[in-house]
C-alpha positions in Angstrom: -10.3 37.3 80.7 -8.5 40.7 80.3 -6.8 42.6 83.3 -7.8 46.1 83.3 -4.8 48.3 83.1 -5.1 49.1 86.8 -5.1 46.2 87.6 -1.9 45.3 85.8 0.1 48.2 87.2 -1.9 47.7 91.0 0.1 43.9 90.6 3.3 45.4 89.4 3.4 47.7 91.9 2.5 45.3 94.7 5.3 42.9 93.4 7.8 46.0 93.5 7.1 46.8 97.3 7.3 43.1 98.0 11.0 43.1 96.6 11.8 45.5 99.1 12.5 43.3 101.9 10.3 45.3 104.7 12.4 48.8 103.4 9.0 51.4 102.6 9.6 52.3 99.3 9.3 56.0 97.9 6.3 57.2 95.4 9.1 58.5 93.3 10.7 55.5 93.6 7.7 53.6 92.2 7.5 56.5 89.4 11.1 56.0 88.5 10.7 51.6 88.2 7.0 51.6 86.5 7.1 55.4 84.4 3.5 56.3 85.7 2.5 59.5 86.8 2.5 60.3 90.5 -0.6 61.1 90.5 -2.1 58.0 89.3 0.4 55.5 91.4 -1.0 57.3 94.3 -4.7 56.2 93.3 -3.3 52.4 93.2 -1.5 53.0 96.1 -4.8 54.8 97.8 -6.9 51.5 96.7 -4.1 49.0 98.4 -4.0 50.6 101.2 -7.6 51.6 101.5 -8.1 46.9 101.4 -5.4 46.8 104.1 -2.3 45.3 101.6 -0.3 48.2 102.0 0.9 50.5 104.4 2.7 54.1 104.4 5.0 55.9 106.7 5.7 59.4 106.4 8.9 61.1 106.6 12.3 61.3 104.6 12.5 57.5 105.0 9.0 57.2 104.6 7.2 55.1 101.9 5.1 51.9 101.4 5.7 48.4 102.5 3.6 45.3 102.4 1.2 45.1 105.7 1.7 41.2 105.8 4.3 38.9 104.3 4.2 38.3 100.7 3.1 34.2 101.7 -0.3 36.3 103.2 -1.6 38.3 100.2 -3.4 36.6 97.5 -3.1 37.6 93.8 -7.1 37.7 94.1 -7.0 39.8 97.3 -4.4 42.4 95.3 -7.4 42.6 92.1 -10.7 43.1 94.5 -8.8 45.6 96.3 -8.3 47.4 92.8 -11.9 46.5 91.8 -11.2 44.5 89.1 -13.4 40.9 88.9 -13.4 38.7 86.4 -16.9 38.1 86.0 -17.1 35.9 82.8 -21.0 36.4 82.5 -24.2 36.6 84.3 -24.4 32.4 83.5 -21.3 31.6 85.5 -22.6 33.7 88.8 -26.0 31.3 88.1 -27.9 34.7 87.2 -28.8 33.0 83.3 -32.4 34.1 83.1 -32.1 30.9 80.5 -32.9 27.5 81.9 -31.5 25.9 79.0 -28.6 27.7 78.9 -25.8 25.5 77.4 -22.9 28.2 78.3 -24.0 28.3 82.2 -21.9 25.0 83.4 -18.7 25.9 81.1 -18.6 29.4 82.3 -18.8 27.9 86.1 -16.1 25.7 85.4 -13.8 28.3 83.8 -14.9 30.8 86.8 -14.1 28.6 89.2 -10.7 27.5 87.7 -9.7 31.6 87.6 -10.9 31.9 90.9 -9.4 28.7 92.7 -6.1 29.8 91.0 -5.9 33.6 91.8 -7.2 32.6 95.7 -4.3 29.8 95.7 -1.7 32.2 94.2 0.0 34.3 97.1 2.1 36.9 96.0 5.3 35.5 97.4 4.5 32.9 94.6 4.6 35.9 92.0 7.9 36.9 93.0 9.4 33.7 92.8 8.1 32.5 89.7 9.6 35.5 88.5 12.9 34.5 89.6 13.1 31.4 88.2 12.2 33.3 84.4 14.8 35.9 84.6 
């Protein structure tokens, strides 16, 4: 399984709002802490929002905060809002136009693993296992 890179920088971004203790937190913050281009952080930002993870306030203290507590949001919720699956093959969604297909119950188990894991990983979880590394 390979993260696209939107969905790498959607997570990143997500984690960094989270850190911010309820405070919104600036595009040009985000800019400054990941280096992407404004343009594209508000695409991610759009899609987060757009799934109902994120919310925005306008203003000179305006910016983006988490729409429910970090223990609410799912590392799996975070990727399908940014439209990235992880579809192993068409043998693991029980599409194999093969009866005999040896790959089909492997790829279930291994699709189900991901997706048990991702679905039982809150973001909250993400930020501490990161404390505990640095």
């Amino acid at each position: 399984m390979k993260l696209s890179t939107r969905a790498r920088y959607g997570l990143r971004i997500t984690f960094l709002i989270a850190l911010s203790h309820d405070k919104p937190v600036s595009l040009s913050s985000l800019v400054r802490q990941t280096d992407l281009s404004e343009k594209y952080l508000e695409q991610l930002l759009g899609m987060l929002r757009k799934a109902g993870i994120i919310e925005s306030v306008r203003g000179v203290q305006g910016g983006y905060y988490l729409s429910r507590t970090p223990e609410e949001i799912t590392i799996k919720e975070i990727l399908e809002a940014l439209n990235d699956s992880f579809d192993i093959s068409d043998c693991a969604g029980g599409n194999c136009k093969d009866a005999y297909c040896p790959n089909k119950i492997i790829f279930k188990r291994i699709y189900d693993g991901i997706d048990g894991l991702l679905s039982s990983t809150s973001l909250s979880d993400m930020i501490n296992d990161y404390r505990c590394v640095r």
